[in-house]
Phi, psi and omega in degrees: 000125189248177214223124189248133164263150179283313200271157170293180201250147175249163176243161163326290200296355161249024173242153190215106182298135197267104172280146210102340189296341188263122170291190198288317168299023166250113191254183167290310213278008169274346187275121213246116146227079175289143178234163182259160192248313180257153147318145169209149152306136198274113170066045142242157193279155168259166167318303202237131188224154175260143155296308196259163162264059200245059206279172153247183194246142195273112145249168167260337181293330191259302231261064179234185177293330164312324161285336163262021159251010158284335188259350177288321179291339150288355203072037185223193194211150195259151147260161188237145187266162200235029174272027165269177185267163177332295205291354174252009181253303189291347190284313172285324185285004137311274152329271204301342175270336160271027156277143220205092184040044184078043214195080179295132177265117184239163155287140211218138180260147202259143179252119187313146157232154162274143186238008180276311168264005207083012200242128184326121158288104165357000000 
């Protein structure tokens, strides 16, 4: 279904920022971009909210764990593409939940030590 707009379409080079123009109560730290991720009602919180507006595009090329934990970490959200098999959807989608505040979490085996001589304990 196409859409005819009535009004013209604008480009960037026709805007023209002024400075100053914005007064002393306009701060950064009021300013919110939060996005809704899901539908909602009008004067309801929505479910699911983005910090940034910020997705990836579902590719193989784009969409990978690493890209969605850079942008989980800015606050914005990856889709996993899905022309992979299931068992290759759950392995990233893995990765990216025991990435942990910059800090990967792996399993680990712990070896006891004694710390009264240094020596590994038997």
């Amino acid at each position: 279904m196409s859409y005819f707009f009535s009004e013209p379409s604008r480009t960037f080079s026709e805007y023209l920022l002024v400075p100053g123009y914005s007064g002393v109560d306009c701060k950064t730290e009021s300013v919110s971009l939060k996005t809704p991720l899901v539908r909602y009602k009008q004067g309801e919180i929505p479910r699911m909210q983005m910090n940034i507006p910020l997705t990836s595009a579902i590719m193989q090329a784009v969409s990978d764990d690493k890209m969605a934990v850079a942008l989980a970490k800015e606050g914005g959200v990856s889709f996993i593409y899905c022309s992979q098999s299931i068992e290759d959807q759950a392995k990233m989608i893995a990765k990216v939940k025991s990435y942990k505040a910059g800090l990967r979490r792996q399993r680990f085996k712990r070896q006891a030590r004694c710390y009264a001589c240094s020596n590994p304990a038997a």
